[in-house]
GUTIVO-182396 format. One record per atom (N, C-alpha, C): residue number from 1; residue in one letter; chain; atom name; x, y, z. Coordinates in steps of 0.02 Angstrom, whole numbers, m for minus. Each point is the difference from the previous one (the first is absolute). Layout:
GUTIVO-182396
+-----+---+---+----+--------+--------+--------+
:   k : r : c :  a :     px :     py :     pz :
+-----+---+---+----+--------+--------+--------+
: NUM : a : A : CA :      X :      Y :      Z :
...
+-----+---+---+----+--------+--------+--------+
//
This chain:
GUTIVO-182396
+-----+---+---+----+--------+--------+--------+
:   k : r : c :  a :     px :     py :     pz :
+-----+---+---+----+--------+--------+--------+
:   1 : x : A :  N :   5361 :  m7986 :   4774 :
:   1 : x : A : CA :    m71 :     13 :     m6 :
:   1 : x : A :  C :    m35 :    m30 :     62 :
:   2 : x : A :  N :    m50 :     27 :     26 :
:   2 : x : A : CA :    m26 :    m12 :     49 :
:   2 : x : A :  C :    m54 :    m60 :    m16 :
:   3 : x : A :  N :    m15 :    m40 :     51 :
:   3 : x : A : CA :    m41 :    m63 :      0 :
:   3 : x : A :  C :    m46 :     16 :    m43 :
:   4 : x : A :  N :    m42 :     60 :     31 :
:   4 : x : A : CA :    m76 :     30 :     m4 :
:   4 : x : A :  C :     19 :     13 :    m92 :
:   5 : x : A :  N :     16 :     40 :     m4 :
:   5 : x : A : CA :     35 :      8 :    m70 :
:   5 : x : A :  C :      3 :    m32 :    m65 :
:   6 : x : A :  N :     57 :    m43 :     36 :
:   6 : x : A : CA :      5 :    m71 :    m47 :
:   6 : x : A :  C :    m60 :    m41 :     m9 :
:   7 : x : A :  N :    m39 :    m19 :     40 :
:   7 : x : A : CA :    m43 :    m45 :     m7 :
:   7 : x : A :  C :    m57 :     41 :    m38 :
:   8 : x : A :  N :     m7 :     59 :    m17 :
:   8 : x : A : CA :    m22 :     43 :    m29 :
:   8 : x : A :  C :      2 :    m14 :    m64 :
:   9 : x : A :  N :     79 :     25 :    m26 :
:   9 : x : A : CA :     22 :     23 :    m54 :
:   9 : x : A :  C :    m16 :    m78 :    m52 :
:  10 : x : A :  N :     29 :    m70 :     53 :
:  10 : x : A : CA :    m12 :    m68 :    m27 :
:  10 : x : A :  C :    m82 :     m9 :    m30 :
:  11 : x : A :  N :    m59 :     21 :     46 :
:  11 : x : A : CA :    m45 :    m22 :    m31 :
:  11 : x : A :  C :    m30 :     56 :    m68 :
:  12 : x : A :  N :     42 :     77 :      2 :
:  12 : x : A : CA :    m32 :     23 :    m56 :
:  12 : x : A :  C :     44 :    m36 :    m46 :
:  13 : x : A :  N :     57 :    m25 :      6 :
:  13 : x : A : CA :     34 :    m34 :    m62 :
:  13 : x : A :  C :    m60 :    m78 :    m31 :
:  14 : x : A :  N :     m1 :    m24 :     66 :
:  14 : x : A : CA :    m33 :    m69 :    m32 :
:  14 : x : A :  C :    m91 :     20 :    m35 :
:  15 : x : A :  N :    m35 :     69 :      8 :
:  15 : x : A : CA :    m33 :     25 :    m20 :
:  15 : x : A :  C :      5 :     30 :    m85 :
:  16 : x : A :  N :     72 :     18 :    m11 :
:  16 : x : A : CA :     12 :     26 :    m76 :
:  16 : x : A :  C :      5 :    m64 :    m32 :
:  17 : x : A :  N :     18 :    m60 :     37 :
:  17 : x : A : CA :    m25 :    m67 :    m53 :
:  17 : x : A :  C :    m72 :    m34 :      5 :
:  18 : x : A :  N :    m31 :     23 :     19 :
:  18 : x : A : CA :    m70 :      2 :     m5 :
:  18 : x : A :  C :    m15 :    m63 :     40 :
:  19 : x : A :  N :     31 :      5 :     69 :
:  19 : x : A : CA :    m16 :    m47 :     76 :
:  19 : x : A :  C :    m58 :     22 :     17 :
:  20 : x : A :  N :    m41 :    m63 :     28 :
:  20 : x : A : CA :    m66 :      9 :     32 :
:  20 : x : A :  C :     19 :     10 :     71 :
:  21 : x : A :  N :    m71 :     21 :     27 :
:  21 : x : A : CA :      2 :     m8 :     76 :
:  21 : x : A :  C :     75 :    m12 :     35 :
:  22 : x : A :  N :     14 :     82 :     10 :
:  22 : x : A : CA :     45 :     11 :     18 :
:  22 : x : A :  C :      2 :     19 :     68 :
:  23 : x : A :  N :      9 :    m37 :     49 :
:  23 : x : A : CA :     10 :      0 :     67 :
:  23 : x : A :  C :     67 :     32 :     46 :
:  24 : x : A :  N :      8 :     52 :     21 :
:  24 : x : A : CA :     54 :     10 :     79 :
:  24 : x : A :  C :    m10 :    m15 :     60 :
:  25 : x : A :  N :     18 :    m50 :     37 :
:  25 : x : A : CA :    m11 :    m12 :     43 :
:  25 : x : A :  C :     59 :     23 :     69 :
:  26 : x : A :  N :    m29 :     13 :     35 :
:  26 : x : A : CA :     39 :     53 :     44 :
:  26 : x : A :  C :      5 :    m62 :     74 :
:  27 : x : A :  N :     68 :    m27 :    m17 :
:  27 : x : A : CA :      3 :    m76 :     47 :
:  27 : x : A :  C :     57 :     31 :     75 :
:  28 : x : A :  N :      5 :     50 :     m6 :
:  28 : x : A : CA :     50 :     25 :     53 :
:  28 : x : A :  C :    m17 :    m22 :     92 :
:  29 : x : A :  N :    m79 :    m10 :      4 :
:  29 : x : A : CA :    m19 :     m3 :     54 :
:  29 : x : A :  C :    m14 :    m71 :      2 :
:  30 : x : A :  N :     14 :    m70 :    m32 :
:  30 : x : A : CA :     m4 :    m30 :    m15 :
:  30 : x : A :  C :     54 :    m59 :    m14 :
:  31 : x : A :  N :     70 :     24 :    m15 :
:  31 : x : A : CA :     45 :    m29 :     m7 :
:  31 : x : A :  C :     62 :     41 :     m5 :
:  32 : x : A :  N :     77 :    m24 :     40 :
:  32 : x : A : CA :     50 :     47 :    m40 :
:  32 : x : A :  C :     23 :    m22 :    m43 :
:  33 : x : A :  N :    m26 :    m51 :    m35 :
:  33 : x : A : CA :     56 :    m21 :    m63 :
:  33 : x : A :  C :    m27 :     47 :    m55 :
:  34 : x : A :  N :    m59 :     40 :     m1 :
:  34 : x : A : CA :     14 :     57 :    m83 :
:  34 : x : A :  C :    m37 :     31 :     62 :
:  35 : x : A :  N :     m8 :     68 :    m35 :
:  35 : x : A : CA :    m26 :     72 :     19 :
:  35 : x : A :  C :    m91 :    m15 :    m60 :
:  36 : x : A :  N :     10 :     m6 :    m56 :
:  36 : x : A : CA :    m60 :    m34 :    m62 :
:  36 : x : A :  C :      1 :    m23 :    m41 :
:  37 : x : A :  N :    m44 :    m20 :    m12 :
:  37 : x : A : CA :    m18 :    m58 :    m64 :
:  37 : x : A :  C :    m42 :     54 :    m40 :
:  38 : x : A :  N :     29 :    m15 :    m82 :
:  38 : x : A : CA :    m28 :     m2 :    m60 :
:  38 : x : A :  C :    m44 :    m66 :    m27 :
:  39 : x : A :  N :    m40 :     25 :    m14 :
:  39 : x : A : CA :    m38 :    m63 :    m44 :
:  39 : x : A :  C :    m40 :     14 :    m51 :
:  40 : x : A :  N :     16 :    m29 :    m61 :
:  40 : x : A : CA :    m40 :      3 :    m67 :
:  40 : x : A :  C :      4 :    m63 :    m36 :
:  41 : x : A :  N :    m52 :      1 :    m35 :
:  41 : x : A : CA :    m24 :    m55 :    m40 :
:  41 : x : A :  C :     17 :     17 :    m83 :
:  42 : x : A :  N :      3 :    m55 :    m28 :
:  42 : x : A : CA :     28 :      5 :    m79 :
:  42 : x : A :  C :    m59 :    m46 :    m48 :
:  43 : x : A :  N :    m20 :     18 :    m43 :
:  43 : x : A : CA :    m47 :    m83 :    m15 :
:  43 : x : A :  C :     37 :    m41 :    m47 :
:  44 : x : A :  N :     82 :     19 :    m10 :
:  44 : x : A : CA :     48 :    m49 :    m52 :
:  44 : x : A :  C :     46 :     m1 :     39 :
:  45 : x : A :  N :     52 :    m55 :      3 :
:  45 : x : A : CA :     64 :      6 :     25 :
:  45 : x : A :  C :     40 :     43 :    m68 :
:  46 : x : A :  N :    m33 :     14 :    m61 :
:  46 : x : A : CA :     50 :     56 :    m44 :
:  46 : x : A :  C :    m22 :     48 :     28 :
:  47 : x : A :  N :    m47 :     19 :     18 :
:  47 : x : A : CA :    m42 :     68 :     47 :
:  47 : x : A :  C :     55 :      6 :     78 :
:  48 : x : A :  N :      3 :    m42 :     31 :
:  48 : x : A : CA :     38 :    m20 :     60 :
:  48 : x : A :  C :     85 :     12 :      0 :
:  49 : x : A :  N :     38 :    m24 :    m52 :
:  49 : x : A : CA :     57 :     21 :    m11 :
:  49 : x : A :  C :      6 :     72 :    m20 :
:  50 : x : A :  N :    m45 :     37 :    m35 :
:  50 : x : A : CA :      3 :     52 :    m20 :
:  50 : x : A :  C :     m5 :     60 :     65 :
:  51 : x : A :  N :    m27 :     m7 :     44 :
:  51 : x : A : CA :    m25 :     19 :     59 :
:  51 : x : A :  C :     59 :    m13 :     45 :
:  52 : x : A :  N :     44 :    m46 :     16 :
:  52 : x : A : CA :     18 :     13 :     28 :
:  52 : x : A :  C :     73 :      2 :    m30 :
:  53 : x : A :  N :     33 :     m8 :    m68 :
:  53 : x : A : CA :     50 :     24 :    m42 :
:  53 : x : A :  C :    m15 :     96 :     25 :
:  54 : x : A :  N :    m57 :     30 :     m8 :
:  54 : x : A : CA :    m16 :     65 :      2 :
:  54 : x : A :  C :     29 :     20 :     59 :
:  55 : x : A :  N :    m24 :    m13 :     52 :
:  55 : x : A : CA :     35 :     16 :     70 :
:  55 : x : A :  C :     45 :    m15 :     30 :
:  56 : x : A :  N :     35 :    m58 :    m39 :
:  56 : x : A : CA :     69 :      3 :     44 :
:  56 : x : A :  C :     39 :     56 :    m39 :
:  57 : x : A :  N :     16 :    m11 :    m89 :
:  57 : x : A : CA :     30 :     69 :    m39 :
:  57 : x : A :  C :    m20 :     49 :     30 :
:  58 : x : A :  N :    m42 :     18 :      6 :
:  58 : x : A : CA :    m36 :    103 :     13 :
:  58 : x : A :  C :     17 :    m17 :     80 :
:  59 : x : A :  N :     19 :    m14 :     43 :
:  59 : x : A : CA :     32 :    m14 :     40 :
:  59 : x : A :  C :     51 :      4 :     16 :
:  60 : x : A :  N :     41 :    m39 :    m27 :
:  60 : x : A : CA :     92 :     m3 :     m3 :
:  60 : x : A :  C :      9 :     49 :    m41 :
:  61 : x : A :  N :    m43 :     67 :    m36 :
:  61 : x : A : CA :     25 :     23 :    m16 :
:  61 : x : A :  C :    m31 :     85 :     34 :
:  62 : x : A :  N :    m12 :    m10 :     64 :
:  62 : x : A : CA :     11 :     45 :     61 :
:  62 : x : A :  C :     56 :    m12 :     63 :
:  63 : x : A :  N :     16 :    m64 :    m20 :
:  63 : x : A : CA :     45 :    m22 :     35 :
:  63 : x : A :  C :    m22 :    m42 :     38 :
:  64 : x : A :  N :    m49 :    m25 :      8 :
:  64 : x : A : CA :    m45 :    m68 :     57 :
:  64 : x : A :  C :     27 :    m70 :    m36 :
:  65 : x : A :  N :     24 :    m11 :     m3 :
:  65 : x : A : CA :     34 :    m83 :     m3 :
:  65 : x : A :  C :    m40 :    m58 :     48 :
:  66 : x : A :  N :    m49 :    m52 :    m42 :
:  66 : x : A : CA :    m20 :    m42 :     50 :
:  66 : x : A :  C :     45 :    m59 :     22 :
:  67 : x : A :  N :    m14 :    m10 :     62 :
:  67 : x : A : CA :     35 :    m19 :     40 :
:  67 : x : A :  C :      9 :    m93 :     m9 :
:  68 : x : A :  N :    m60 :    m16 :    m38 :
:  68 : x : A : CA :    m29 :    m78 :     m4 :
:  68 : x : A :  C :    m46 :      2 :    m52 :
:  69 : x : A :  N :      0 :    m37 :    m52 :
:  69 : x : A : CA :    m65 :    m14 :    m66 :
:  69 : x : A :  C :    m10 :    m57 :     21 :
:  70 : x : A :  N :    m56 :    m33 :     12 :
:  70 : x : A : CA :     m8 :    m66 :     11 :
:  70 : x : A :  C :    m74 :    m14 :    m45 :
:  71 : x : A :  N :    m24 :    m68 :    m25 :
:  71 : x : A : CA :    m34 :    m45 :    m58 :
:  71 : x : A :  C :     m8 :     47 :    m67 :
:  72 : x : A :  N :     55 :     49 :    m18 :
:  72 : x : A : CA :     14 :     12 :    m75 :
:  72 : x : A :  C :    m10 :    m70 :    m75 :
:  73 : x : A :  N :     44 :    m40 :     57 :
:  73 : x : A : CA :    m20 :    m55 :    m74 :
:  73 : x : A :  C :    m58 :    m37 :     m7 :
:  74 : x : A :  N :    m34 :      7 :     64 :
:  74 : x : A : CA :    m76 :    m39 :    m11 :
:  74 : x : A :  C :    m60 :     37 :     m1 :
:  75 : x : A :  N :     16 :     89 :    m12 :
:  75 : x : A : CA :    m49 :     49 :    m23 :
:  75 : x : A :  C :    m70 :    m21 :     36 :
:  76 : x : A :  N :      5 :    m10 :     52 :
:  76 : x : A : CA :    m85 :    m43 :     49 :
:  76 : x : A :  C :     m4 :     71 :     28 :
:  77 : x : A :  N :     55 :     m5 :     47 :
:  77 : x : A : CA :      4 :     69 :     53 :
:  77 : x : A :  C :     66 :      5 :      4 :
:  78 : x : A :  N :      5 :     85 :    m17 :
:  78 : x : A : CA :     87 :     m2 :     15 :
:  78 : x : A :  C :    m16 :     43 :     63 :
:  79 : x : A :  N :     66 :      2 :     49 :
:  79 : x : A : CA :     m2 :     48 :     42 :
:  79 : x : A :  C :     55 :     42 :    m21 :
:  80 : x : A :  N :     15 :     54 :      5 :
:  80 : x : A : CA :     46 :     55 :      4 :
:  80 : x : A :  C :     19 :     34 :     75 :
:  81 : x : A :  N :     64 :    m21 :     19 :
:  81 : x : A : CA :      9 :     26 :     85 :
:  81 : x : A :  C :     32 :     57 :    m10 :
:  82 : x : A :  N :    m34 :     49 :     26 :
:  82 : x : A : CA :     39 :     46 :     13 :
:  82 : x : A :  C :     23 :     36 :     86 :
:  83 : x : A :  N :     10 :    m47 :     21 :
:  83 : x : A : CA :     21 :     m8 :     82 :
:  83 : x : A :  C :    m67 :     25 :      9 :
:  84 : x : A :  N :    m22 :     57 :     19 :
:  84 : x : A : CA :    m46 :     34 :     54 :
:  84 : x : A :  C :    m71 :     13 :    m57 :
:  85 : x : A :  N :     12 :    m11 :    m65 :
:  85 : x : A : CA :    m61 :    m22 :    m45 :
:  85 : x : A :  C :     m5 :    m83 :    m36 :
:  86 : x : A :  N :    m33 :    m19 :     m3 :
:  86 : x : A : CA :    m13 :    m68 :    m51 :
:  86 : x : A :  C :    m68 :      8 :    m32 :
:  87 : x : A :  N :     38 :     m1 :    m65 :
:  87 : x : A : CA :    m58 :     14 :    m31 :
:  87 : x : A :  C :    m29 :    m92 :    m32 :
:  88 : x : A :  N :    m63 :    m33 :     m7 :
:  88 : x : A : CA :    m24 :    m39 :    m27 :
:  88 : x : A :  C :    m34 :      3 :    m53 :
:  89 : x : A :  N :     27 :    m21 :    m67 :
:  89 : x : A : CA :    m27 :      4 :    m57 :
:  89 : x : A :  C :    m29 :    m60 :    m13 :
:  90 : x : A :  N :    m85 :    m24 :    m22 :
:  90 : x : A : CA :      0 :    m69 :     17 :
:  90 : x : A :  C :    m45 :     m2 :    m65 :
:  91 : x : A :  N :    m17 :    m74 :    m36 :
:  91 : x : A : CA :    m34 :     m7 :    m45 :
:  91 : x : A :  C :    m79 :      9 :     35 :
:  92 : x : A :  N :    m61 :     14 :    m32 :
:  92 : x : A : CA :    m61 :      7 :     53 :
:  92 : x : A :  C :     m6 :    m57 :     38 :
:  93 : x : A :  N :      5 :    m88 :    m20 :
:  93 : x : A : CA :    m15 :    m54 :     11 :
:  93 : x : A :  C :     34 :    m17 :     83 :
:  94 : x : A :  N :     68 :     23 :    m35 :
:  94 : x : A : CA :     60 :      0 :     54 :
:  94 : x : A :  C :    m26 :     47 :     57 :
:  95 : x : A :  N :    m14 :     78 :     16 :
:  95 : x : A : CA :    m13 :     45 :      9 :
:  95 : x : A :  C :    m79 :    m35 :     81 :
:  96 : x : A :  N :    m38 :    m26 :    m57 :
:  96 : x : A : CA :    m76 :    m32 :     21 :
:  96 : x : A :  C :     44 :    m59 :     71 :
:  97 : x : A :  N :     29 :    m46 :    m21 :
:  97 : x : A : CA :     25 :    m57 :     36 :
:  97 : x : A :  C :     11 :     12 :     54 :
:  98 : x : A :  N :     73 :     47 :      1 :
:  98 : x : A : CA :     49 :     27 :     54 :
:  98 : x : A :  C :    m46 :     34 :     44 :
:  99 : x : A :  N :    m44 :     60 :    m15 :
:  99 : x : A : CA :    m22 :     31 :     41 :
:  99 : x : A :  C :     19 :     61 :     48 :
: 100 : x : A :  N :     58 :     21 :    m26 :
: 100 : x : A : CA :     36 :     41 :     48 :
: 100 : x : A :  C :    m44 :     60 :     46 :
: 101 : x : A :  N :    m38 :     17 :    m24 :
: 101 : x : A : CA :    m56 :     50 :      5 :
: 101 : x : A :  C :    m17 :    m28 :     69 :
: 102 : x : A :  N :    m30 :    m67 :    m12 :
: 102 : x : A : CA :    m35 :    m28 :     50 :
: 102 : x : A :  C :     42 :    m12 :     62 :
: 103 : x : A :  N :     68 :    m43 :     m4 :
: 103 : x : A : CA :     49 :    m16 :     40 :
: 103 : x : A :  C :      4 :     59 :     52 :
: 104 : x : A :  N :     35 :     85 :    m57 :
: 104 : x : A : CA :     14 :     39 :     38 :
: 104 : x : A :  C :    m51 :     62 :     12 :
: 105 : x : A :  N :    m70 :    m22 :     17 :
: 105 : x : A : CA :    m67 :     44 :     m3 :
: 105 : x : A :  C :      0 :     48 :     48 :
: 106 : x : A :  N :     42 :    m21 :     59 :
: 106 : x : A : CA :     25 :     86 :     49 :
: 106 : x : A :  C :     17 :     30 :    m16 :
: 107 : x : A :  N :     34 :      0 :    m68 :
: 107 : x : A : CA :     50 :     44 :    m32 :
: 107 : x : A :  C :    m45 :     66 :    m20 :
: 108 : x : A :  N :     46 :     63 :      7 :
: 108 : x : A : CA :    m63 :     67 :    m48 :
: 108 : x : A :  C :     22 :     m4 :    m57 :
: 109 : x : A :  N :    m72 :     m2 :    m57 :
: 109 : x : A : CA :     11 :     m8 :    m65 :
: 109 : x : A :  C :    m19 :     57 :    m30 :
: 110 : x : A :  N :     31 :     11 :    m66 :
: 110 : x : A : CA :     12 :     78 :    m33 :
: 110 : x : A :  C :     m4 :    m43 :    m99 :
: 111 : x : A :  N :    m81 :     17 :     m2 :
: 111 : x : A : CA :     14 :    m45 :    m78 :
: 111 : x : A :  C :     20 :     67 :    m37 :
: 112 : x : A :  N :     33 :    m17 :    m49 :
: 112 : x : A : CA :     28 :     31 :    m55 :
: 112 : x : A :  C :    m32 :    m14 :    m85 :
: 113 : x : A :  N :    m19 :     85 :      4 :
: 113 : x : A : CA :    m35 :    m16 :   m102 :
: 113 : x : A :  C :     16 :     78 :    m12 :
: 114 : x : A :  N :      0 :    m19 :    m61 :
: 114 : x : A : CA :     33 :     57 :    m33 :
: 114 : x : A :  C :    m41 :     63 :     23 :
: 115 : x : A :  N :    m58 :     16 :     18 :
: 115 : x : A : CA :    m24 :     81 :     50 :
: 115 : x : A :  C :     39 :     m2 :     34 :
: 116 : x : A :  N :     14 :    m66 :     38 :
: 116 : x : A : CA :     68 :     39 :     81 :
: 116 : x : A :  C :     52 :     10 :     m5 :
: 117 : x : A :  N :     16 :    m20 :    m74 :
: 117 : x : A : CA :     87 :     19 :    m19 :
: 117 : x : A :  C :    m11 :     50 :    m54 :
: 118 : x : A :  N :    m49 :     45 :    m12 :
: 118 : x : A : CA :     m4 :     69 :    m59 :
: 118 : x : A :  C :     38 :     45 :     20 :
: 119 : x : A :  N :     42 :     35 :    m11 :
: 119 : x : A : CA :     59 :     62 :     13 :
: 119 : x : A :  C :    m82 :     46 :      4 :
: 120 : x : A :  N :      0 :     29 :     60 :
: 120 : x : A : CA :    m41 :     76 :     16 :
: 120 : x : A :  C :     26 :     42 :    m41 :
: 121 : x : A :  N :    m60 :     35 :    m48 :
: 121 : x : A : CA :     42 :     63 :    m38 :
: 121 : x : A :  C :    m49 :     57 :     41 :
: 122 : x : A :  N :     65 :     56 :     43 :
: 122 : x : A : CA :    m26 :     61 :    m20 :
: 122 : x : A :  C :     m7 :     28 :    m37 :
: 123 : x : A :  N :    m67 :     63 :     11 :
: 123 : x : A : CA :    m15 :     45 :    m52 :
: 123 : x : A :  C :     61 :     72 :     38 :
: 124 : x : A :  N :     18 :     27 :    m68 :
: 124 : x : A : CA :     12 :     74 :     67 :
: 124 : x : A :  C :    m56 :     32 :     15 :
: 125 : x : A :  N :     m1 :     60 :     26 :
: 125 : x : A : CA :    m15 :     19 :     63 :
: 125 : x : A :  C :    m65 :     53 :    m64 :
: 126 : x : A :  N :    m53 :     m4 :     19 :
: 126 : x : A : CA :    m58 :     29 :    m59 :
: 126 : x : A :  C :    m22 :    m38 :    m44 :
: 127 : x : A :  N :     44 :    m39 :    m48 :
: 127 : x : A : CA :     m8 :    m40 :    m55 :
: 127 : x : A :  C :     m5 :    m65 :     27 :
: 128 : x : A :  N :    m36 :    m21 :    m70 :
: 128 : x : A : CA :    m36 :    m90 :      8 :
: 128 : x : A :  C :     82 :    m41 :    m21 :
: 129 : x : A :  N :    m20 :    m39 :      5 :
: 129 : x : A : CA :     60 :    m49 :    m21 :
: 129 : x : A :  C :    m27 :    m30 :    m82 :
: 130 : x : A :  N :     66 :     m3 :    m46 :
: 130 : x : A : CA :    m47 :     36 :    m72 :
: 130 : x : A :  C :     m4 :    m80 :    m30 :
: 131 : x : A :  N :     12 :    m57 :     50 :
: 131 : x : A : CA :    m54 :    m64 :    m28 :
: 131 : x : A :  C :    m77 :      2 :     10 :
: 132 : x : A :  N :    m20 :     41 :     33 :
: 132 : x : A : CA :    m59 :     m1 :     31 :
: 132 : x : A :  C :    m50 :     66 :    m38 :
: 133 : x : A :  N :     58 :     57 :      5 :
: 133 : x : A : CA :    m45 :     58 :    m31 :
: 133 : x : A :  C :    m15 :     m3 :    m90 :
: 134 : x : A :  N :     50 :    m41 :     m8 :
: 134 : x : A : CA :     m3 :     m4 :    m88 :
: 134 : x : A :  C :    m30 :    m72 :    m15 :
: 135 : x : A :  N :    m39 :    m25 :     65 :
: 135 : x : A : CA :    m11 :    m48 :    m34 :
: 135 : x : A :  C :     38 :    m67 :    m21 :
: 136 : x : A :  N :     69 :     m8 :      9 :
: 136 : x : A : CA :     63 :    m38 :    m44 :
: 136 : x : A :  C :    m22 :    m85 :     38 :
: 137 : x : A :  N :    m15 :    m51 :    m12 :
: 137 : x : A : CA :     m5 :    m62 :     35 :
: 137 : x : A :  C :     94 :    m22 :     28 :
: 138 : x : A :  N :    m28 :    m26 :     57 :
: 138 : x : A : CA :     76 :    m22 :     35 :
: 138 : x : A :  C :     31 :    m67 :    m38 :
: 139 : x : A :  N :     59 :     10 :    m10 :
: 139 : x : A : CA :     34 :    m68 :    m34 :
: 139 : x : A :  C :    m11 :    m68 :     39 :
: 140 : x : A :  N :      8 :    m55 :      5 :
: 140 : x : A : CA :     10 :    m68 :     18 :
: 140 : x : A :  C :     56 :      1 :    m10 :
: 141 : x : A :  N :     28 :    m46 :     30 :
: 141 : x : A : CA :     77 :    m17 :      6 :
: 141 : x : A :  C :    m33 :    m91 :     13 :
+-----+---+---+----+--------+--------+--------+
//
């Protein structure tokens, strides 16, 4: 899977556990040790394990194996390496402290909420698209 991709696919995962302020940061021009950073906030470390239990499984099971889990047992901030992505899952408190935002502020940022991760539905070609023409309200996930 490609960097761009992955770091993609990671923050709509940490989004289906209901992660705040979901950040991509595009660190390529900036550093070679990753290609980007993920970052989301949890307001529980049970919220926090869940988030990132979510993305490493739905992960390893495209075949992306991370490379490094690091502060799993102290649920503050874990990181997840995935060589050319790292994603940061951090409690908000933790999140506020560190600052990463600030540290790496050259970086181009790409926030993530559920409008920028909606699957586009076409209509065919004459006809409405029949959530819209019938009226039907869109699910939540």
């Amino acid at each position: 899977m490609r960097p761009k991709t992955l770091a993609k696919k990671a923050a709509q995962l940490a989004l289906e556990k209901k992660a705040e302020d979901i950040v991509i940061m595009d660190v390529r021009k900036l550093t070679s040790v990753t290609d980007f950073f993920v970052i989301c906030s949890a307001e529980s470390s049970v919220q926090l394990k869940a988030i990132v239990d979510h993305i490493v499984e739905e992960l390893e099971k495209k075949g992306v194996k991370a490379w490094h889990i690091e502060g799993y047992t102290n649920l503050s901030w874990v990181l997840i390496d995935y060589v050319d992505v790292v994603v940061h899952a951090f409690l908000k408190p933790a999140r506020e402290f560190y600052g990463l935002e600030r540290f790496w502020g050259d970086a181009k940022f790409e926030y993530i909420t559920e409008d920028s991760v909606k699957p586009k539905t076409k209509s065919r070609k004459g006809k409405k698209d029949a959530s819209i023409s019938e009226g039907i309200p869109e699910r939540k996930s």
